[in-house]
C-alpha positions as CSV (number, residue, x, y, z in Angstrom):
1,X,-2.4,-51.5,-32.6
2,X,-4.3,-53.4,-30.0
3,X,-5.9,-51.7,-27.1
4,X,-3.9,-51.9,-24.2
5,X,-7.0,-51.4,-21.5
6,X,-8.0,-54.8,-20.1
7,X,-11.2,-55.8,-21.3
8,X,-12.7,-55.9,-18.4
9,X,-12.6,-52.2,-17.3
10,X,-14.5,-49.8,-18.4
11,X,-13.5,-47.5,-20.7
12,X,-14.1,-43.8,-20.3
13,X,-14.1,-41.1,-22.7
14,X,-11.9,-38.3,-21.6
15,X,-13.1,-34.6,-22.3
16,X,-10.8,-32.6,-23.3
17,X,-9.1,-29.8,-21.5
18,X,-11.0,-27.0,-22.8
19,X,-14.5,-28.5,-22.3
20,X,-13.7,-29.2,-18.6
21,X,-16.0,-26.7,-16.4
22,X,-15.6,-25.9,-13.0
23,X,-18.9,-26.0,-11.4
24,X,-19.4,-22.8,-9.1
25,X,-22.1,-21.0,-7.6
26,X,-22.5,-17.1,-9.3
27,X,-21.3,-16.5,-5.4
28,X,-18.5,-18.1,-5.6
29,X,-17.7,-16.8,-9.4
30,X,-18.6,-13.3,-7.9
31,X,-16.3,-14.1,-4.8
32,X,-13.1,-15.4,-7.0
33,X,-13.4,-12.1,-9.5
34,X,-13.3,-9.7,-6.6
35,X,-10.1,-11.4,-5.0
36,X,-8.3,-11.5,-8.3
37,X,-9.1,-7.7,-8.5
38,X,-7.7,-6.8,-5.1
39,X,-4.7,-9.1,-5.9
40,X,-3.9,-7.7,-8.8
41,X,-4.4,-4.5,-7.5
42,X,-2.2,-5.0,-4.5
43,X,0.8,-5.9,-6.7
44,X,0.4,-3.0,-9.3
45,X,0.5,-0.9,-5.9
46,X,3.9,-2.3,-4.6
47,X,5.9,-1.3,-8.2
48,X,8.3,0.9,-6.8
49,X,6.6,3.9,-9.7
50,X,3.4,3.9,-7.7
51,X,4.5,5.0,-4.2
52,X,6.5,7.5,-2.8
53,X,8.0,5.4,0.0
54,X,8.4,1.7,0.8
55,X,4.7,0.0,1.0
56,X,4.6,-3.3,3.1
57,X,2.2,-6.3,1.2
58,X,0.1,-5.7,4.6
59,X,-0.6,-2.1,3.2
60,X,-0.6,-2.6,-0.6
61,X,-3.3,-5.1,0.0
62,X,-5.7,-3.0,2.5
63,X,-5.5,-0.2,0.0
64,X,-6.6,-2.7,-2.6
65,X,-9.4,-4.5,-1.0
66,X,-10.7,-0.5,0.1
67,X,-10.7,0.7,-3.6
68,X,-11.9,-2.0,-4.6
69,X,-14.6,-2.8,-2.3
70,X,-15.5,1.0,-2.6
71,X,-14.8,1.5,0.6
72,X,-12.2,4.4,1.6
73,X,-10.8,3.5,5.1
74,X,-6.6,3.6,4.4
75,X,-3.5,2.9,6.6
76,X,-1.4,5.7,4.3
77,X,-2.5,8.7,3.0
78,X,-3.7,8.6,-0.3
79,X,-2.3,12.0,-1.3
80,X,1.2,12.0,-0.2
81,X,1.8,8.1,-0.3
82,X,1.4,7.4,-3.9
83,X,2.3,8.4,-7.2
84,X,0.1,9.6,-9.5
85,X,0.3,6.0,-11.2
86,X,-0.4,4.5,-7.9
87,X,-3.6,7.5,-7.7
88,X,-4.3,5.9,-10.9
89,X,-4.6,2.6,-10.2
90,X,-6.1,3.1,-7.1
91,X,-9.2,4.9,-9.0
92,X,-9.1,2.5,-11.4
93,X,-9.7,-0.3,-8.6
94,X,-12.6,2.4,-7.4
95,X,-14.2,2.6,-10.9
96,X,-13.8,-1.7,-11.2
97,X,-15.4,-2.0,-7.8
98,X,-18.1,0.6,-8.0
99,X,-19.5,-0.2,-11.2
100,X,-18.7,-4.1,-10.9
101,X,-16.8,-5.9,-13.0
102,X,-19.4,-8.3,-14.0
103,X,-21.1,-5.1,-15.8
104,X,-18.2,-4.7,-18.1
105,X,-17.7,-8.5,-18.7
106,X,-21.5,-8.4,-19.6
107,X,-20.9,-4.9,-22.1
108,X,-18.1,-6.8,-23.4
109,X,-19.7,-10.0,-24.6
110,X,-22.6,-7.8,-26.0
111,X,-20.5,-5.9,-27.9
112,X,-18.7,-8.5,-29.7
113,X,-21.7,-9.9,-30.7
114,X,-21.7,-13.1,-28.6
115,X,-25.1,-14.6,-27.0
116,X,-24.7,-14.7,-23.1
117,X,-25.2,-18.1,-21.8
118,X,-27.6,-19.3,-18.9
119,X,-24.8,-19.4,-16.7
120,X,-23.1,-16.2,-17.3
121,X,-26.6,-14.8,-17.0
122,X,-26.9,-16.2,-13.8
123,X,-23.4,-14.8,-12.9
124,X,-24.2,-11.4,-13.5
125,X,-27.7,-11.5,-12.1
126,X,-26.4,-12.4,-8.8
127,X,-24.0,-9.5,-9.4
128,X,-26.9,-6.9,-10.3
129,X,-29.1,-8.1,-7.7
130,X,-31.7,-8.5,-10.6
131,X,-34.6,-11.1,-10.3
132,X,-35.3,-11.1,-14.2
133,X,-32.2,-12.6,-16.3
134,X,-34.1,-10.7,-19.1
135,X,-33.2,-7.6,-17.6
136,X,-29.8,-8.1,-17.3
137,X,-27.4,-7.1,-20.3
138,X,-30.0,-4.2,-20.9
139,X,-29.4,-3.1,-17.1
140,X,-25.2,-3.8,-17.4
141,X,-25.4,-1.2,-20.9
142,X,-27.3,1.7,-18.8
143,X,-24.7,1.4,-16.2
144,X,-22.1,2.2,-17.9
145,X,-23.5,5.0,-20.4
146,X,-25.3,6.7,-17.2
147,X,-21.6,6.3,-15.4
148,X,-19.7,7.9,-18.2
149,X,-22.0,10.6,-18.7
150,X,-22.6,11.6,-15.0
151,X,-18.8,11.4,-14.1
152,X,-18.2,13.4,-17.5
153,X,-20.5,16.1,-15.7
154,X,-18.6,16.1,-12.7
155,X,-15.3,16.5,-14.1
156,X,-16.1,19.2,-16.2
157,X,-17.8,21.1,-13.2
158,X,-15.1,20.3,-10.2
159,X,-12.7,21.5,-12.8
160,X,-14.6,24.6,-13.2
161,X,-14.7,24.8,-9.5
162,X,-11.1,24.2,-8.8
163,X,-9.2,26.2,-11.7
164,X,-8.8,29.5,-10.1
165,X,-6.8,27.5,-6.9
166,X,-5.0,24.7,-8.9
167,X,-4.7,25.8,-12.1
168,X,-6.2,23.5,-15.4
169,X,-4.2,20.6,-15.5
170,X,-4.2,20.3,-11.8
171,X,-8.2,21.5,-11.4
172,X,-8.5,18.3,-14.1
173,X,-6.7,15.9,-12.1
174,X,-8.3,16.3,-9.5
175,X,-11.6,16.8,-10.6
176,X,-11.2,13.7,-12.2
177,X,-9.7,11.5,-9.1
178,X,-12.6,13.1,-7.1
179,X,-15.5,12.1,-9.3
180,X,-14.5,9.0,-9.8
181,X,-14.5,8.2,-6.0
182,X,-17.3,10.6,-5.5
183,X,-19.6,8.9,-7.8
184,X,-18.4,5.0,-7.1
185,X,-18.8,6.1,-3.0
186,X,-15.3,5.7,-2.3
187,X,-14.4,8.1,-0.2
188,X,-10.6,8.3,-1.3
189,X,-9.4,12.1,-1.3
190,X,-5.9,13.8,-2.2
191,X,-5.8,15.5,1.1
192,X,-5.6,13.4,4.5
193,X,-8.1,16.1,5.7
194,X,-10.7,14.6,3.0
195,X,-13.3,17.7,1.9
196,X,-12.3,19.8,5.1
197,X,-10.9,22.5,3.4
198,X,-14.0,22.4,1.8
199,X,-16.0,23.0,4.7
200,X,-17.3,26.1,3.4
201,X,-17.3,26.0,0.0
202,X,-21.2,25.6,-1.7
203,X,-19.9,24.3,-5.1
204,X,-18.0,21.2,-4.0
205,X,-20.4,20.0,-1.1
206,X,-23.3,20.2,-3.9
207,X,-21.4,18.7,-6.4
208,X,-19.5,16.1,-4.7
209,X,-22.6,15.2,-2.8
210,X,-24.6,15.0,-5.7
211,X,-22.4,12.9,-7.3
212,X,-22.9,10.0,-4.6
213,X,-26.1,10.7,-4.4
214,X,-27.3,10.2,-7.9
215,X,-24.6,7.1,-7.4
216,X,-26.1,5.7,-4.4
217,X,-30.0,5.5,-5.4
218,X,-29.6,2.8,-7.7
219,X,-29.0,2.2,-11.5
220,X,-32.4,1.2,-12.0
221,X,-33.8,4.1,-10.2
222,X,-31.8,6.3,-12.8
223,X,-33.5,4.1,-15.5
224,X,-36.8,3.8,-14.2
225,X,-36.8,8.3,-14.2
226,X,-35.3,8.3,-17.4
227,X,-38.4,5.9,-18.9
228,X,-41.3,7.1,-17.0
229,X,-41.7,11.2,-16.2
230,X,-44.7,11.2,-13.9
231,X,-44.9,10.1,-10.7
232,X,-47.9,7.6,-10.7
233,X,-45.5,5.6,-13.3
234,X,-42.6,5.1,-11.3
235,X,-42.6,2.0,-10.0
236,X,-42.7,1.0,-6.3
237,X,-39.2,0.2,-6.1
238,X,-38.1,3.7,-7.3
239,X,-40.6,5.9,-5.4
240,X,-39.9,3.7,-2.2
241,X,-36.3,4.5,-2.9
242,X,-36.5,8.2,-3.6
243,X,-39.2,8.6,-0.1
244,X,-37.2,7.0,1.9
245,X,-34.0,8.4,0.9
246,X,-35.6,12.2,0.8
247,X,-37.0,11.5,4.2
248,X,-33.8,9.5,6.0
249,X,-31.3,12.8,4.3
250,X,-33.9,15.1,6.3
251,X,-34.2,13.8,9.3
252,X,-30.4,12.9,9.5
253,X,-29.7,16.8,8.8
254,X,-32.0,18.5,11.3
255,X,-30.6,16.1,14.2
256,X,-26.9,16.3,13.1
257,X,-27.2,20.6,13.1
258,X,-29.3,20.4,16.1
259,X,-26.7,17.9,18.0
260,X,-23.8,19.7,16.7
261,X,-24.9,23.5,16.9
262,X,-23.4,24.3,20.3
263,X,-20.3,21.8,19.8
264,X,-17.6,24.5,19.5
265,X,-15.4,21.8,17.6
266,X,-17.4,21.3,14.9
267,X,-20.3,23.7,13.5
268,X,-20.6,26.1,16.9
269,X,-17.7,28.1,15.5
270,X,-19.5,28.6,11.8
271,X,-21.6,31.1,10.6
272,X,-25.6,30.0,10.1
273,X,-25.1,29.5,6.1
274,X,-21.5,26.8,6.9
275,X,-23.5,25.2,9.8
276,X,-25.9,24.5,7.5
277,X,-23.9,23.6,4.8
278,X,-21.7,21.0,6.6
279,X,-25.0,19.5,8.7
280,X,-25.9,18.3,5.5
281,X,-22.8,17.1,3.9
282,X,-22.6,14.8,7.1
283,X,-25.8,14.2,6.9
284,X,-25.7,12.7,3.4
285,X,-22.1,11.3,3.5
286,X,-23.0,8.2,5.8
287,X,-24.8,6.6,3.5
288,X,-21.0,4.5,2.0
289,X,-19.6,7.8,0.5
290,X,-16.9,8.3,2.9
291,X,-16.1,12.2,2.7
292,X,-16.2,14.5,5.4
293,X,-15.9,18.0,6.0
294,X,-16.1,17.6,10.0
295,X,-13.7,15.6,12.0
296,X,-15.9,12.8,13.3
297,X,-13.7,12.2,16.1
298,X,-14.4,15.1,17.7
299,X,-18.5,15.4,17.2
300,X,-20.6,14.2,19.7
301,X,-21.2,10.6,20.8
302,X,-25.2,10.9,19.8
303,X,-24.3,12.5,16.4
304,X,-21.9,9.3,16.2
305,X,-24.4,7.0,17.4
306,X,-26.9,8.7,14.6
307,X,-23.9,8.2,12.1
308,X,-23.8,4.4,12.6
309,X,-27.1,4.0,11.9
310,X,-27.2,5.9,8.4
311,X,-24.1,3.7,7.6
312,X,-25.4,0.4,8.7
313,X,-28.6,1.2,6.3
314,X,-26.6,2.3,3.3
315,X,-28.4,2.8,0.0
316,X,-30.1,1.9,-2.9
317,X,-30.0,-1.7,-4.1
318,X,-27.8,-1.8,-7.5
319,X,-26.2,1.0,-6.6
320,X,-22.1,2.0,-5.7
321,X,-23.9,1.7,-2.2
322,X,-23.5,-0.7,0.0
323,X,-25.0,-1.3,3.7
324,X,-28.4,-3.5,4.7
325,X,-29.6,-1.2,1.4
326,X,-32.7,1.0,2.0
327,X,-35.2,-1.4,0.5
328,X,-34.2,-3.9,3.4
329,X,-34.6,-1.3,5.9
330,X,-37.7,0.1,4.5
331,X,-39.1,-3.6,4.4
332,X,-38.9,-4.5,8.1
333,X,-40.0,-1.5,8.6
334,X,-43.1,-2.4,7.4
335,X,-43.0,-5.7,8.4
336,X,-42.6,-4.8,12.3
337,X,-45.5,-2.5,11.8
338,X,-47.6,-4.9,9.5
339,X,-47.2,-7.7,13.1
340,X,-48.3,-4.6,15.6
341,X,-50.9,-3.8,13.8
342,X,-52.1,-7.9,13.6
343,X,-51.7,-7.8,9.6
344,X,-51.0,-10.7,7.7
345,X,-50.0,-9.3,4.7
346,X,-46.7,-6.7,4.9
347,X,-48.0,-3.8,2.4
348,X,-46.3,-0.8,1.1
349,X,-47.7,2.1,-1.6
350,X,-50.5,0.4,-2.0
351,X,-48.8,-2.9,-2.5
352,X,-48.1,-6.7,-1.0
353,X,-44.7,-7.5,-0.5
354,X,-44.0,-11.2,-0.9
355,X,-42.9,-13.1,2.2
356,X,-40.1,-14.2,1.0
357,X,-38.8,-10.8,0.4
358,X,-39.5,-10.2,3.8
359,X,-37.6,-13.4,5.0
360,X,-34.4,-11.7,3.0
361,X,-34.5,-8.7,4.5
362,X,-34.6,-10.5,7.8
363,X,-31.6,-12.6,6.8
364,X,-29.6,-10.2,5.5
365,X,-30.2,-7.9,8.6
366,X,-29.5,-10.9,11.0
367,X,-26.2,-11.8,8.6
368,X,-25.1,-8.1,9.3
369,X,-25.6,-7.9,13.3
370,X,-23.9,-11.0,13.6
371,X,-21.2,-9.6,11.6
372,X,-20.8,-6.5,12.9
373,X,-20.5,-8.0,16.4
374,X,-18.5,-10.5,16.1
375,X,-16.0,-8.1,14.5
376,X,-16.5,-5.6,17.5
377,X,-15.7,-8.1,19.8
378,X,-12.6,-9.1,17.7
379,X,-11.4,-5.5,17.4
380,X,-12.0,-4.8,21.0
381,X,-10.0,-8.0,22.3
382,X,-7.1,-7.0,19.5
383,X,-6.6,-3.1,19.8
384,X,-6.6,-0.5,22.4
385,X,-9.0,1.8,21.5
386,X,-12.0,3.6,22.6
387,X,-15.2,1.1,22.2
388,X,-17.1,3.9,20.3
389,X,-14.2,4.3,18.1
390,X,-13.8,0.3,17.2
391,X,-17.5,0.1,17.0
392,X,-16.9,2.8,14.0
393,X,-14.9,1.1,12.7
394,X,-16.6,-2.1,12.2
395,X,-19.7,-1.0,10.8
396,X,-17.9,2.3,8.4
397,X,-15.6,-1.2,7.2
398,X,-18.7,-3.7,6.8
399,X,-21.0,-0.9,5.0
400,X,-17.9,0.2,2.8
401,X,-18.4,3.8,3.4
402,X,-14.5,4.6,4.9
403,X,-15.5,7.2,7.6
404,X,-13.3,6.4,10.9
405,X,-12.5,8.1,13.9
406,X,-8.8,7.9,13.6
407,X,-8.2,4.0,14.4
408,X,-7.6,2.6,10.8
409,X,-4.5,3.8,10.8
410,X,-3.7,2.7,14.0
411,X,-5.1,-0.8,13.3
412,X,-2.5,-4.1,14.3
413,X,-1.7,-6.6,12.1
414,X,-4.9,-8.5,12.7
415,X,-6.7,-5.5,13.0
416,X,-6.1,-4.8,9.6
417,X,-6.9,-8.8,8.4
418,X,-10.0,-8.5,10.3
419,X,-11.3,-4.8,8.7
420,X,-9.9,-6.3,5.3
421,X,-12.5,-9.3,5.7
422,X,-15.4,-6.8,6.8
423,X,-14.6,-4.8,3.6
424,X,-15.1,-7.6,1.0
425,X,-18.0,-9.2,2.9
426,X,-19.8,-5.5,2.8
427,X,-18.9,-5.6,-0.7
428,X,-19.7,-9.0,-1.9
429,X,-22.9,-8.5,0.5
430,X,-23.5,-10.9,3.8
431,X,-25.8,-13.4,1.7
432,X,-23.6,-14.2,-1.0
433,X,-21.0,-14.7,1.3
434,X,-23.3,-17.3,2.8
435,X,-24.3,-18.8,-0.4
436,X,-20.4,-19.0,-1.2
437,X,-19.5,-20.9,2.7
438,X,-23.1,-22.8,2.4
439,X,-24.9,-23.4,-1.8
440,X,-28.5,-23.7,-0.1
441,X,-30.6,-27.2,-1.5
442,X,-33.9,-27.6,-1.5
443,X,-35.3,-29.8,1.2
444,X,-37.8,-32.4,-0.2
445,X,-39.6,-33.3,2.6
446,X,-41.7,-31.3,4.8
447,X,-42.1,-31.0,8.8
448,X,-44.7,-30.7,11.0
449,X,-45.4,-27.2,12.5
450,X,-44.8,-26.3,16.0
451,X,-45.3,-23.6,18.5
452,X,-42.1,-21.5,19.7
453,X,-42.3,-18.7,22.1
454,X,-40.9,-15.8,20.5
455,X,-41.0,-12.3,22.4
């Protein structure tokens, strides 16, 4: 059979279908796996067996994109709304989210014995924040073993706590629903009153704070304690994340119990032991875990203003966490104080921190503000709400941690659109968002320097 291609066109081999590649960024891969996880979410959510009452797509799909992005800010309440298969899939969104579901793609190539290629590694180092691709299937195997045994803890302690009220099979179930969006920094509760019944109780603020604690330090904090005992072997990362995180939870609870003392609303109707008790638990819960055991709507506006701050830090890097992260923080910390002082070199413990760090702290910070303003000024021009309230709002949706003043579920249509796209982007984290919209290149030619007046 003759070859019916003129002879004068060039002939191209075509590959076939299952060796064509899409080339994207670990972004963009990143990006695309979180979507298809709040999609799918959003239609297991709208079965008519996972809700008590009619669910619009609007709904199914914040509720989604919050458990998902970890964050915990809902339009329905949790408790009442669903079914225990929608509870279900909602923590299963939480525990997907949380842990990342590049850490169990990473587990599950590992343990079927398959070699993880430069690209995937790439994938899932952009996922763990990680700047050694050595580091990463080690890293994505600790994650899940420290997660299953520190949630296995919880359950079997809140369980303890709970079974004189609810009985076993209830104590389990919820025990279980709470670690899960204890640890991951959800924020989701059974109760639309979150942990305020719980105002007083000692067992479940230590545990339940623990819990997103130990979850919001970072993995590789956890392994870096397990591996090294002392002190001195820690390494910078991990005693700069500990220091700051000890000294941000103290500060934060001596202001919040000295703001809120005389507030009759909040702690100035508790005993000494509850005040302090609950000064903490809002002292610690900013940081993306979402629980509260105070209505925040009625504390005061410097205990508020205090609250947007812990939430616009956040946590530890590789961590359920989210926010700027404390490493960013603690870095232009240092790097403010480093240009006062008319250092060149930013230093912390004892050691240099490489100016490009320092340049992605700056960025990520900048990314943020601009973020969190331009969603203000969205929110503000959409709904009719207080400004401290919509404020709230924006940076509680952008840090994923799911406090709020009472707005979310007074949010419009685009209100909702709007908090929806702060969720993901505090999820996916600012950058990567701008590596997704923007794949940097490397410029090959240089400029001259020049002098700009800055200041």
């Amino acid at each position: 059979m003759k070859n019916w291609l003129p002879h004068n066109l060039p002939y191209k081999r075509l590959r076939p279908l299952n060796q064509v590649r899409l080339k994207l960024s670990p972004p963009a891969v990143l990006a695309l796996g979180f979507m298809a996880l709040i999609a799918l979410g959003s239609l297991l959510l709208m079965l008519p067996l996972a809700t008590t009452a009619p669910l619009t797509p609007l709904q199914a799909l914040f509720t989604a994109t919050s458990a998902v992005t970890v964050t915990g800010l809902v339009v329905v309440d949790t408790g009442s709304h669903f079914t225990m298969f929608g509870q279900l899939v909602i923590a299963g969104l939480i525990q997907a989210g949380g842990l990342g579901f590049m850490t169990f793609a990473v587990v599950a190539v590992i343990s079927l014995g398959t070699r993880i290629g430069l690209t995937q590694q790439k994938i899932a180092q952009e996922a763990m924040n990680q700047t050694s691709l050595a580091q990463v299937a080690q890293i994505a195997k600790a994650v899940l073993l420290y997660s299953v045994v520190i949630e296995a803890l919880g359950i079997v302690f809140l369980t303890i706590v709970w079974y004189q009220e609810l009985g076993l099979s209830t104590a389990f179930y919820h025990a279980f629903f709470y670690t899960i969006s204890a640890f991951n920094n959800a924020g989701f509760a059974l109760d639309s009153a979150s942990l305020m019944p719980y105002a007083a109780s000692i067992p479940v603020n230590m545990i339940i704070s623990g819990l997103f604690i130990v979850g919001g330090i970072g993995f590789t904090v956890l392994i870096d304690l397990k591996k090294h005992r002392r002190w001195q072997q820690l390494s910078v990362n991990t005693r700069l994340t500990l220091l700051a995180s000890l000294y941000i939870n103290l500060l934060a609870f001596f202001l919040i119990w000295l703001l809120e003392a005389q507030n009759p609303a909040t702690l100035g109707a508790m005993a000494l032991p509850e005040q302090a008790l609950a000064a903490w638990f809002q002292a610690v819960t900013p940081r993306t875990a979402g629980f509260n055991t105070l209505d925040y709507s009625q504390m005061t506006d410097a205990t508020n203003v205090l609250t947007l701050l812990l939430m616009f830090i956040g946590g530890g890097s590789l961590s359920t966490a989210s926010g700027i992260k404390l490493g960013t923080f603690v870095v232009l910390m240092m790097a403010t104080y480093a240009f006062l002082r008319r250092r060149d070199e930013v230093c912390v413990l004892q050691r240099t921190i490489p100016h490009q760090t320092v340049i992605r702290a700056l960025a990520l910070t900048f990314v943020s503000l601009a973020l969190v303003f331009i969603a203000i000024f969205a929110l503000t021009a959409l709904e009719r709400a207080p400004f401290l309230d919509i404020a709230f709002e924006a940076v509680s949706a952008l840090s994923t941690v799911g406090l709020s003043r009472g707005l979310t579920a007074e949010l419009s249509t685009p209100g909702q659109f709007v908090v929806i796209f702060l969720m993901i982007t505090g999820r996916l984290g600012p950058l990567t968002l701008a590596y997704f919209l923007a794949t940097p290149k490397q410029r090959k030619s240089r400029y001259a320097e020049t002098k700009i007046q800055v200041g």
